[in-house]
C-alpha positions as CSV (number, residue, x, y, z in Angstrom):
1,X,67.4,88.1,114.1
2,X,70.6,86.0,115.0
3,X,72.7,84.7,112.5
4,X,76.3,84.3,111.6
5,X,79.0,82.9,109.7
6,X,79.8,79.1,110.9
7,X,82.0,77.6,107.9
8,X,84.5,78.8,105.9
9,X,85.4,76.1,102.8
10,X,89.1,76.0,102.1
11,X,89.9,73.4,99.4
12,X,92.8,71.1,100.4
13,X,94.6,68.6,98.2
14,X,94.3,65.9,101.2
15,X,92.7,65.8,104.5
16,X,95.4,64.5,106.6
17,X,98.2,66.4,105.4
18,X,95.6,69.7,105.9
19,X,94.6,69.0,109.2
20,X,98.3,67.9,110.2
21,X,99.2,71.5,109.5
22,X,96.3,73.4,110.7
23,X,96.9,71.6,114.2
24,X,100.5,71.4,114.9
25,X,101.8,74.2,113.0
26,X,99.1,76.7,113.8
27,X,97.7,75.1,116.9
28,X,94.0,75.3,115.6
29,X,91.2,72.6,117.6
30,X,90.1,69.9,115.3
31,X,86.6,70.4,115.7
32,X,85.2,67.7,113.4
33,X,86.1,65.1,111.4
34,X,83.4,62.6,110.3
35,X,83.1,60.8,107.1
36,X,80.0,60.9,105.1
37,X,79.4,57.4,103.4
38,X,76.9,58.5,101.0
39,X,79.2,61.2,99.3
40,X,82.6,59.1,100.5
41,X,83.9,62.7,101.8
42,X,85.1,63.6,105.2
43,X,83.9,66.9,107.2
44,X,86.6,68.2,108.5
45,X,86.1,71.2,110.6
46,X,89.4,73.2,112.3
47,X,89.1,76.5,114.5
48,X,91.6,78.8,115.7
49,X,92.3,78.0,119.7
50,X,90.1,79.6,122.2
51,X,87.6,80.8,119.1
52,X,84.2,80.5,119.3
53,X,83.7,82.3,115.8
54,X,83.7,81.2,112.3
55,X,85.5,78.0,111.6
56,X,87.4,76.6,108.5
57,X,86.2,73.2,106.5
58,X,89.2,71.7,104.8
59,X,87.2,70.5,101.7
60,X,89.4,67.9,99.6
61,X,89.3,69.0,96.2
62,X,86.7,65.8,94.6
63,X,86.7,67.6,91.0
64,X,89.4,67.8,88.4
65,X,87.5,71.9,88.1
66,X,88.3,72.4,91.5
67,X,92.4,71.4,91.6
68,X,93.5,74.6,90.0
69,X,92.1,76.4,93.3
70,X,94.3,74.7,96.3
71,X,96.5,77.1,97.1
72,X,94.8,80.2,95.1
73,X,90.7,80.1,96.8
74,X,91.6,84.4,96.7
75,X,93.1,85.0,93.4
76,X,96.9,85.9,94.9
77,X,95.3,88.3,97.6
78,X,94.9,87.8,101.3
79,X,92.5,84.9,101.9
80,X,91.9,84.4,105.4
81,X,92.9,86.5,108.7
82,X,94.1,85.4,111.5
83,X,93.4,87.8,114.9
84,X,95.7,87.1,117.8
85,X,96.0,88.5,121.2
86,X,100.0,88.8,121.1
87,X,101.5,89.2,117.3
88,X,105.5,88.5,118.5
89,X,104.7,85.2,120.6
90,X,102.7,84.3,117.6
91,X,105.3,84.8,114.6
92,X,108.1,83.8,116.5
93,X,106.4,80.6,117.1
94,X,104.8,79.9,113.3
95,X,108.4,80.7,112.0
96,X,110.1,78.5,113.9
97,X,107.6,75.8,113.1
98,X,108.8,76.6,109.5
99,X,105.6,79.0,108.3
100,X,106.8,80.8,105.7
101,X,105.9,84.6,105.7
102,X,106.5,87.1,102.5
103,X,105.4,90.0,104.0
104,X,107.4,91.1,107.5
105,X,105.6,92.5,110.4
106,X,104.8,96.2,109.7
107,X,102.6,98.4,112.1
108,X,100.0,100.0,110.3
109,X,97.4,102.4,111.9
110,X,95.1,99.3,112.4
111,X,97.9,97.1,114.2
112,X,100.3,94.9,113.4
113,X,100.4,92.4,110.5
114,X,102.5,89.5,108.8
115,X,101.7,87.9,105.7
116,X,102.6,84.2,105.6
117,X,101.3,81.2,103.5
118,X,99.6,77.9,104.4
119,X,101.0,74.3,103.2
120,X,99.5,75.4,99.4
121,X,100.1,78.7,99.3
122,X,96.7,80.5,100.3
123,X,97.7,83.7,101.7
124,X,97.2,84.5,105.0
125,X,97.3,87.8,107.8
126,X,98.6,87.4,111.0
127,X,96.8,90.2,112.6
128,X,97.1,91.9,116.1
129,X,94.3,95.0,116.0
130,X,95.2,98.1,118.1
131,X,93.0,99.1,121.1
132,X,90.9,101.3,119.4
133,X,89.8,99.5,116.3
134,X,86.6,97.5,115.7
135,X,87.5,94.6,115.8
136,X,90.0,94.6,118.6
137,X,87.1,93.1,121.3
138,X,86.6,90.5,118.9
139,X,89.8,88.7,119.1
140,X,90.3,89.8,122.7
C-alpha cells in the first residue's frame, strides 16, 4: 500500500498577500492556483523548492468561525517545519528578507533549529537534521 500526505491546509486571511510571502520571502514554487467557480474559492497550492513531499494549501478563511485561526492553526506551538540542506544560508537569507524569528538558532542533539513566524504569526522551525537522524535523507 502507497500512500502519503499531499496537502497541508493553512488558513490565510487573503490569497495574494499569502502567496506573495510564501514565494518571495521563503522561495516556495507556486504549485497551483486555480479558481473553483462553483465554491468562488481559489486552490492555491505552494511547496518548499526542490520538494517533492507534502505541500501547503493557503485556504482563505470563507467563515466568520474560521478568522480566529489565521495566525494560530497550532494553538501557540510549532506549526509547520521547514527541513533545509544548509540552516546559515537559510536564516541569513529569511532575516534579511525581514522573517521574524523568536527563537535563535540553537543546536540541539537532532540539529540545528530557528523558530520564526509567517506573515500571521503561525509558528514555524527552520530545521537542519544532523547526519544521523531519521529524517536527515529526507530533506537531503
Amino acid at each position: 500500500m502507497i500512500q502519503s500526505i499531499v496537502h497541508i491546509a493553512l488558513v490565510v486571511e487573503d490569497y495574494d498577500n499569502a502567496i506573495d510571502f510564501y514565494t518571495n520571502k521563503l522561495h516556495f514554487t507556486l504549485v497551483e492556483d486555480t479558481y473553483q467557480a462553483e465554491q468562488d474559492k481559489r486552490w492555491v497550492v505552494v511547496s518548499p523548492p526542490s520538494s517533492n513531499g507534502t505541500t501547503i494549501l493557503l485556504a482563505k478563511a470563507s467563515k466568520s468561525e474560521q478568522v480566529p485561526f489565521i495566525g494560530n492553526q497550532a494553538g501557540g506551538r510549532v506549526f509547520l517545519f521547514l527541513g533545509t540542506d544548509d540552516f546559515w544560508r537559510d536564516f541569513n537569507e529569511m532575516k534579511e528578507m525581514g522573517i521574524e524569528f523568536v527563537r535563535e538558532p540553537k543546536k540541539q542533539e537532532y540539529g540545528t533549529v530557528a523558530v520564526f513566524k509567517d506573515l500571521y504569526g503561525n509558528l514555524w522551525d527552520l530545521v537542519e537534521f544532523d547526519e544521523n537522524h531519521p529524517m536527515f535523507k529526507r530533506v537531503k
